[in-house]
C-alpha positions in Angstrom: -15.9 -65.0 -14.7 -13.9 -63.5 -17.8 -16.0 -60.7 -18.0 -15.6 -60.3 -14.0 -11.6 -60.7 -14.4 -11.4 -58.2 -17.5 -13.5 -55.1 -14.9 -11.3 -56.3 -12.4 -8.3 -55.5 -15.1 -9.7 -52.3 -16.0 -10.1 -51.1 -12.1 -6.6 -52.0 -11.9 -5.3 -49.6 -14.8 -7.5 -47.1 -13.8 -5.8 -47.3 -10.0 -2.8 -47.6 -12.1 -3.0 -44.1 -13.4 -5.1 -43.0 -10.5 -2.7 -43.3 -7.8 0.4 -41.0 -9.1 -2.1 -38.7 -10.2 -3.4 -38.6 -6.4 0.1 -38.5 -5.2 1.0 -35.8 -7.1 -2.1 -33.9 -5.6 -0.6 -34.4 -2.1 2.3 -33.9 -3.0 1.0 -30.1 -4.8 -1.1 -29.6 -1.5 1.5 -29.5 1.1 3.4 -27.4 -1.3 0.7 -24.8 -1.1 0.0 -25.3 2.2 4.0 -25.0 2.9 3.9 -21.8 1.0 1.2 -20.3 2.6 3.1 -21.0 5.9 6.5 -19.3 5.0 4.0 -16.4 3.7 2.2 -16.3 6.7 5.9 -16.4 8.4 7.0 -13.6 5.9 3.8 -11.1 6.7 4.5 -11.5 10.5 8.5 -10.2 9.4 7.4 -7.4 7.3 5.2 -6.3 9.7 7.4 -6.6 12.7 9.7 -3.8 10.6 7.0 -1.7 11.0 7.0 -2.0 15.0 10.5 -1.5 15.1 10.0 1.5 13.4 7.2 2.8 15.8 9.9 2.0 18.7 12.8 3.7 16.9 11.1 6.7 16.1 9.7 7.3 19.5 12.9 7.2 21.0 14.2 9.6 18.1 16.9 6.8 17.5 18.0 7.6 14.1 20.8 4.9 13.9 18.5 2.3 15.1 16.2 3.5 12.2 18.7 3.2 9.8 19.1 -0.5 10.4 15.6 -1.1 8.8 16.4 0.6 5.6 18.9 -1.1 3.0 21.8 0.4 1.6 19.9 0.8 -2.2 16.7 2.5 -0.4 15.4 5.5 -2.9 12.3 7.6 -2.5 9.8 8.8 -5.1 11.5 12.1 -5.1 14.5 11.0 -5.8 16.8 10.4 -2.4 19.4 8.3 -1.2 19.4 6.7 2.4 21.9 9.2 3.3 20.1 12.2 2.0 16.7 10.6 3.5 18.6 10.1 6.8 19.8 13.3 6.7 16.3 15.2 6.2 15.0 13.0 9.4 17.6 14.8 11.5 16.6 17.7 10.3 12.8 17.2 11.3 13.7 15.8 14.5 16.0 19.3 15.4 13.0 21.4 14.5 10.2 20.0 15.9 11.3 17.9 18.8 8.5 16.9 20.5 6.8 15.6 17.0 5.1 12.0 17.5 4.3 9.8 14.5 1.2 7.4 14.3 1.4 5.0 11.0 -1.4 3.0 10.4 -0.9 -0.2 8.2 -3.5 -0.6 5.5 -2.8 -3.6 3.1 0.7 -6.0 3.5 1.6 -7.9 -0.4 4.2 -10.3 0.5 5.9 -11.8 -3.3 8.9 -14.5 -2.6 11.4 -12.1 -0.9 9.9 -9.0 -1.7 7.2 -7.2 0.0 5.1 -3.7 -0.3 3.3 -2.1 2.6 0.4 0.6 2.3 0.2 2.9 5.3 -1.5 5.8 6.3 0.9 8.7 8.4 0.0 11.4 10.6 2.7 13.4 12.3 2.1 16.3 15.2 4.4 18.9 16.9 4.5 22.5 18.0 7.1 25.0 17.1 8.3 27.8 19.1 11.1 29.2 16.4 10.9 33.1 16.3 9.0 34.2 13.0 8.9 37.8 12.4 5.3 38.7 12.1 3.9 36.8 14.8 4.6 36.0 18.8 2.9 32.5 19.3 4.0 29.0 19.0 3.2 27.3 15.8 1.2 23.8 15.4 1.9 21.5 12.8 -0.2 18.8 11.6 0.5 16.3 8.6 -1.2 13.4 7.0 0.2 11.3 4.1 -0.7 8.1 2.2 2.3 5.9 1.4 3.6 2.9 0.1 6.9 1.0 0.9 8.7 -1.7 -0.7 10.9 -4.8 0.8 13.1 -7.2 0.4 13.9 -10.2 2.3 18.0 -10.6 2.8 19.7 -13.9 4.1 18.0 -13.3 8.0 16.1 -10.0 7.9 14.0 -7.5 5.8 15.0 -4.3 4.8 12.8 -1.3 3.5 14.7 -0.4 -0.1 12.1 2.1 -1.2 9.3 4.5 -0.2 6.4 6.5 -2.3 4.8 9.1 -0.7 1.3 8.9 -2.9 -0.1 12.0 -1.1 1.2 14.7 1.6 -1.1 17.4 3.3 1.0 19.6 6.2 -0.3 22.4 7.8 1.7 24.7 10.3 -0.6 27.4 11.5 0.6 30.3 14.3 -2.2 32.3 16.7 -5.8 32.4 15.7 -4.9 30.5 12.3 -5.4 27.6 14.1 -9.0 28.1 15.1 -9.6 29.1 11.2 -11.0 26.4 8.6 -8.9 26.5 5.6 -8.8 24.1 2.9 -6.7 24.0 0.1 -7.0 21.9 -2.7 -4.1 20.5 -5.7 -3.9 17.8 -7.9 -1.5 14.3 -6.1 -0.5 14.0 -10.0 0.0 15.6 -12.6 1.9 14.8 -15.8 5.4 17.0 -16.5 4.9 20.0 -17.8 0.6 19.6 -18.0 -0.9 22.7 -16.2 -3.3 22.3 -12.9 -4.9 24.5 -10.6 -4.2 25.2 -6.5 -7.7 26.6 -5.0 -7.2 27.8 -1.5 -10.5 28.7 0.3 -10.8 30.4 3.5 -13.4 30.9 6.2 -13.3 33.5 8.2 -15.3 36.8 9.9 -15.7 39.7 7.7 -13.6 42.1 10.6 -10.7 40.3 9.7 -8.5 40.7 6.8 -6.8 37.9 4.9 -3.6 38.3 3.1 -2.3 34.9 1.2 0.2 33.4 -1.6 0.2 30.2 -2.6 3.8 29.0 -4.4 5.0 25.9 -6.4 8.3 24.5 -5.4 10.2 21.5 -6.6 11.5 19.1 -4.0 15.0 19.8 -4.1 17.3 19.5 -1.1 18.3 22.1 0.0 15.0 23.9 -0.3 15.0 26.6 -2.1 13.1 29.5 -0.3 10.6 31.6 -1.7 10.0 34.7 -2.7 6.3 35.3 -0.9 3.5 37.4 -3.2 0.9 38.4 -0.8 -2.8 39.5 -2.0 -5.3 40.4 -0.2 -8.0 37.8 -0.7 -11.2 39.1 -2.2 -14.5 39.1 -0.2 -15.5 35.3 -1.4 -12.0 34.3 0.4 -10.8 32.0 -2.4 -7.7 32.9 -4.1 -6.5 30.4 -7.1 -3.6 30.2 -9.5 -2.5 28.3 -12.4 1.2 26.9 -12.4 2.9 24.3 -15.0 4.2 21.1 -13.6 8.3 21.1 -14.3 9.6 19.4 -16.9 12.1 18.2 -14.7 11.0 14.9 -13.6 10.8 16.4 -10.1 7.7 16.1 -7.9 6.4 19.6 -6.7 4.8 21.3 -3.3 2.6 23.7 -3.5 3.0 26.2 -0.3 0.3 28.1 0.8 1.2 31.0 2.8 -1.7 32.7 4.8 -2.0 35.8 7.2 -4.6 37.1 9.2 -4.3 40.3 10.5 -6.7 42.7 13.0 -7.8 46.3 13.1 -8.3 47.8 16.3 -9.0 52.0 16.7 -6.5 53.3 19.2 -8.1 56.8 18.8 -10.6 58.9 16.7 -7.8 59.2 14.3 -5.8 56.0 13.9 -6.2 52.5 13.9 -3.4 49.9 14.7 -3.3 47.0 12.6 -1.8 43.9 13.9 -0.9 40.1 12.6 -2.4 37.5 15.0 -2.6 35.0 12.9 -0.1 33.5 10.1 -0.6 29.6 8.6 1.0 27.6 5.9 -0.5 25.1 4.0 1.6 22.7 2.1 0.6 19.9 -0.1 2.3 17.3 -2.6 2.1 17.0 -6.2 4.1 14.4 -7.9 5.2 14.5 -11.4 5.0 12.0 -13.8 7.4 11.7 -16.5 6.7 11.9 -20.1 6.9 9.1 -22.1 8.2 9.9 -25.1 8.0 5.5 -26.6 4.4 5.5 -25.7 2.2 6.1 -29.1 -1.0 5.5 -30.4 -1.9 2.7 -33.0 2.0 2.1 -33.3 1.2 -1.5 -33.2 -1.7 -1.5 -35.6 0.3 0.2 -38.1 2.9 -2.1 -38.1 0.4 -4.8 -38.4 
């Protein structure tokens, strides 16, 4: 009986231990599962910015749009809401039937703040008078990006925006029925060199003339000066630039006509430009980090 009573005592210390052990459990469980719920709530909000976004932008409602961004928001290249702001107008007065698709790739919700991977593609026509060419031009752009949240008192407000890769093209005439790819580093460090490779394919009757430019991303836009060369008989012209040292992320512009000979008698031939494209794609610059060394640590060790 003893022996009985003393398991008996031993259960009960056990259960003594067991039980705020098994309450703290619960009690750890529908925390998590609480969590999980205000995170489930929290990727719904984030992503319900987004469709606001889609709305405002189809109607072109830039003060609508601005209620989604906060006060603080910055961009990668360096710009202020109001600058940023300012910029959309801009795009909105020159291409005004543009439309915007954004896909949304991967939501990260952490406590109030939140990033949100998308990929962009914007189209519009142009019909602005440029000099060498009568046709209306086509643009087409595709970008990778990634935005960053925060969660106020009611409502979340896009503070920030990286645009990890940008590819525009805005061809005029037969351009847009020619394949063109060209190719550029999305980072390189400040002042490191790279290479832009711009590679054309088109019928030997027709002669090429290109430039390809670097330009930092300034506002306003500086313009440039525009270098053309005929492109040899492979069709790939290349050039070597040196990222700034600036701290500024860069475009590179390449600038592309295609022009036509046609005899208008034994004696002469007109030469005409019926096509003209320009091919613009991002490189952003990383700062150098001058704290950053080697076997610091093992030397002081």
């Amino acid at each position: 009986m003893k022996r009985v009573i003393l398991t008996l005592l031993g259960l009960a210390v056990i259960s003594s231990f067991a039980m705020p052990a098994q309450a703290g459990f619960i009690s750890d469980s529908r925390a998590k599962i609480k969590q999980i719920k205000i995170e489930k709530n929290y990727y719904k909000e984030v992503e319900n910015v987004f469709k606001k976004q889609d709305e405002y932008v189809a109607k072109y409602d830039v003060e609508g749009l601005k209620t989604l961004y906060g006060d603080n928001f910055i961009n990668n290249d360096g710009y202020n809401k109001e600058v940023y702001f300012s910029l959309v107008k801009e795009t909105w007065e020159t291409y005004p039937d543009i439309t915007y698709k954004t896909y949304i790739k991967n939501i990260n919700v952490n406590g109030q703040y939140a990033t949100v991977d998308t990929y962009e593609t914007a189209v519009a026509t142009t019909s602005d008078d440029v000099d060498l060419i009568d046709a209306v031009g086509e643009l087409n752009s595709a970008s990778n990006c990634r935005y960053h949240l925060e969660k106020l008192s009611d409502h979340w407000v896009i503070t920030g925006e990286e645009v990890l890769d940008e590819y525009s093209t805005l061809k005029y005439g037969d351009a847009r029925f020619v394949k063109m790819d060209f190719v550029a580093p999305s980072m390189v460090s400040a002042g490191a060199p790279y290479t832009a490779t711009l590679k054309i394919d088109l019928p030997a009757e027709e002669i090429v003339i290109a430039s390809i430019n670097q330009e930092k991303i300034v506002n306003p836009a500086p313009r440039p000066e525009e270098k053309f060369r005929r492109l040899p008989e492979e069709q790939i012209l290349e050039r070597m630039f040196t990222a700034n040292s600036d701290n500024l992320n860069e475009y590179n512009v390449a600038s592309v006509g295609i022009t036509k000979a046609e005899p208008v008698s034994e004696e002469n031939v007109r030469v005409y430009m019926n096509g003209l494209a320009f091919i613009m794609t991002r490189i952003n610059v990383v700062p150098k980090n001058n704290f950053a060394k080697v076997g610091e640590k093992d030397n002081e060790q």
